[in-house]
N, C-alpha and C positions, 0 to 999 in steps of 0.2 A: 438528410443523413449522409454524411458522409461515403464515398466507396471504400471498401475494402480493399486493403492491396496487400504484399508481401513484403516481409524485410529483404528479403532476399534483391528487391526492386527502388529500395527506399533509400535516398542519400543523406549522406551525415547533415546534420544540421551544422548552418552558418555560425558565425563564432558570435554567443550569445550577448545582446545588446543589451543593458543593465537600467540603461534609463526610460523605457517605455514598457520595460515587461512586469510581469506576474510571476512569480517561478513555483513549479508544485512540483515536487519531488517524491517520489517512492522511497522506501528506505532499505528493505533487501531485495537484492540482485540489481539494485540502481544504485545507493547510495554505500550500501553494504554487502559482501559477497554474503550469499546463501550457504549456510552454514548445514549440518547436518542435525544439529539440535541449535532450536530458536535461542537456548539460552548463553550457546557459545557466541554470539555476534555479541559486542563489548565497545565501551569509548576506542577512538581510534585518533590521535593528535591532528593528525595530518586532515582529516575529517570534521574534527570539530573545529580547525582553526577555519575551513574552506566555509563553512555554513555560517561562521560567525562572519566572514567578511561579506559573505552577497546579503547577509540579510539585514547589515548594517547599507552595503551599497543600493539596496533594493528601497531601503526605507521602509522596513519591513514587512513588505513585500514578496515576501518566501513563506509558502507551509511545507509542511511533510504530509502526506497522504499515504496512509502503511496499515495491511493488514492488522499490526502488532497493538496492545493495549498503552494508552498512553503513557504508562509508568516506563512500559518498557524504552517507549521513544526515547523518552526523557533521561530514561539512563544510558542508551548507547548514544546519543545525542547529547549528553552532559549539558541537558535543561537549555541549551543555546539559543532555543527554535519556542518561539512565543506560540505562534500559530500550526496548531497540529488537527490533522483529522486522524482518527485513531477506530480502530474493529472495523474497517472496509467502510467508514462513511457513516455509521452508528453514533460513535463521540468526537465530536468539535470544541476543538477550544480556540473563541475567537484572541487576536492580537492586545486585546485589552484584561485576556483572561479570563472571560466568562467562559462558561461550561454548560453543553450542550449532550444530553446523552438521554437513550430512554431508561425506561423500565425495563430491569431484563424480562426476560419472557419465563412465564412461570414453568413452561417445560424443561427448563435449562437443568434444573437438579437433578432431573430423571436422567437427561441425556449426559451428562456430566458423569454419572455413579455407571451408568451402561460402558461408556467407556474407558471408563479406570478400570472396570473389571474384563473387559477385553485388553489391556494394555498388561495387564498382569503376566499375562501368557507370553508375551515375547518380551526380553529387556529393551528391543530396539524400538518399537511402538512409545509415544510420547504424547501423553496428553496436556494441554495448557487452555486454563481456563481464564480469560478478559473479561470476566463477569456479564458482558453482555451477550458471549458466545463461548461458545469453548470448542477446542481444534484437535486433534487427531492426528501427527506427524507420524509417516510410515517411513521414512527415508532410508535408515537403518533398518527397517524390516521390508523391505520391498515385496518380498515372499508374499507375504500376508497383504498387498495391496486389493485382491480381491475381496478379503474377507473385508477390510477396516472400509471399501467403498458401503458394501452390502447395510453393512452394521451403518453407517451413514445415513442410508436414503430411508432404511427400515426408521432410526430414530424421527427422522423429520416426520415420514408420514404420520407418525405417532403424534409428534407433540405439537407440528404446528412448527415450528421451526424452522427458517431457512436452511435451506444445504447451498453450501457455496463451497466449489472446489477451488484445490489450486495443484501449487505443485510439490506431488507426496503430500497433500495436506486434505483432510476431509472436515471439512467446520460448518456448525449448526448455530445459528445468529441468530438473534431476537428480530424480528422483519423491522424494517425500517429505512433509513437515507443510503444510498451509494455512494461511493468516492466522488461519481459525477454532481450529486448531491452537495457535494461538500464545497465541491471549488465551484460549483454557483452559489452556495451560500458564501463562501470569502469573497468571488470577487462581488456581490452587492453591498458590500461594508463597504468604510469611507477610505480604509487602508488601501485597498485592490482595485479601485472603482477608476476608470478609464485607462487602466493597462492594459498590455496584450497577454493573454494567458498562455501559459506555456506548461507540457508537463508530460513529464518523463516516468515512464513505470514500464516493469516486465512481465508482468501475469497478467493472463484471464481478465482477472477482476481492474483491471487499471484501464480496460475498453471503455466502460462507463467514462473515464476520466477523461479518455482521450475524446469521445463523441464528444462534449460539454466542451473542454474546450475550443474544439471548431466550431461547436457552434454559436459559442462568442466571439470568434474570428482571431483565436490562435491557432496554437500546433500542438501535437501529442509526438513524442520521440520514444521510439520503443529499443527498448535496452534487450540485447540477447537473439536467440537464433530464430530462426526466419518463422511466421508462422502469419495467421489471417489476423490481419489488424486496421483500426480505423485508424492510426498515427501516418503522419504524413514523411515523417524522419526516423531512421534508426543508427543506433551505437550498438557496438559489437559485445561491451564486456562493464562491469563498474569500473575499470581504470579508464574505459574512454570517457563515462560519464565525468569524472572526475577532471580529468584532463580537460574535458569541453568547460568545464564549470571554473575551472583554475584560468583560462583563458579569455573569459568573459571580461568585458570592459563598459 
């Protein structure tokens, strides 16, 4: 396992090489700013032309790895991106299109209806359901961040449910794969299979992603402000992700 280190200690990664890598991408606060509601992040030109070029230079060779429900990928990515993993490592859709997803977990409806009706109470509180989970956005209500964790951990113990935190975000998951999960399963497909994997994310949840790929003998590049991570590289903000990606050859 990898050590832990600090962003604060971690140097920008070298200018990305195109013909031996892997590329796995996060899609908010890496590929897209983090918005205050999930639903304001939108197609972006400048973004979708950058994704269309590595994943054609990649021989595609590029997924997105993103909290968000595949649909939504799909639409602020304007369907560009073949290979997605989608609800934290839950749904994969490999580069030929097939589809990988489980059963949602039958406590989902309980915890679904609990927290609409906690969401009622403040207009900033925002619930969004990916059928295989569904999340809890406090951003706008930050006040209430104690209450919306509570209401969290009380539903899981209930239903069986994963709790997976992030940021302002309280989400109950049907148990199942991790992101790290996912880009071992791409790269043992014939697409990904003797490159170096590579993969950039900012939350929490993108550690699994990063241990996975060291431990196939790439790097993990952590996007955003300093904190304990297993990435061996950090970027300061999504314009330098961009910018690194813009300059890859």
């Amino acid at each position: 396992m990898p050590v832990d280190t600090l962003t604060v200690n971690l140097p920008a990664p070298a200018p990305l090489r195109l013909a031996d890598a892997a590329l796995f991408l996060d899609l908010d606060g890496t590929l897209a700013p983090i918005a205050a509601r999930p639903q304001d992040v939108g197609p972006d030109p400048r973004r979708t032309r950058l994704v269309e070029r590595l994943s054609a230079a990649l021989d595609g060779r590029l997924a997105v790895v993103s909290g968000r429900a595949l649909e939504d990928i799909d639409r602020i990515l304007e369907g560009r991106i073949a290979c997605v993993s989608a609800v934290h490592g839950l749904v994969r859709r490999d580069c030929d299109g097939s589809l990988h997803a489980p059963e949602p977990h039958p406590g989902l409806p309980h915890a679904l209806e609990a927290l609409q009706a906690f969401a009622k109470s403040d207009s900033g509180l925002i619930v969004e359901d990916k059928g295989a989970s569904v999340a809890l956005h406090f951003r706008l209500a930050r006040p209430r961040a104690l209450e919306a964790r509570a209401l969290a951990r009380r539903l899981a113990a209930e239903t069986g449910l994963a709790l997976q935190e992030g940021d302002m975000v309280e989400e109950l998951r049907t148990p199942g794969p991790s992101k790290g999960d996912s880009i071992r399963d791409f790269m043992e497909t014939s697409a990904f299979q003797g490159a170096v994997p590579i993969f950039a994310g900012d939350d929490a949840t993108d550690e699994h992603g990063f241990a996975e790929v060291a431990r196939l003998g790439g790097f993990g590049i952590l996007v955003g402000q300093p904190r304990t991570t297993q990435a061996r590289f950090g970027l300061r903000n999504v314009e330098d992700v961009l910018a690194w990606l813009e300059a890859a050859r």
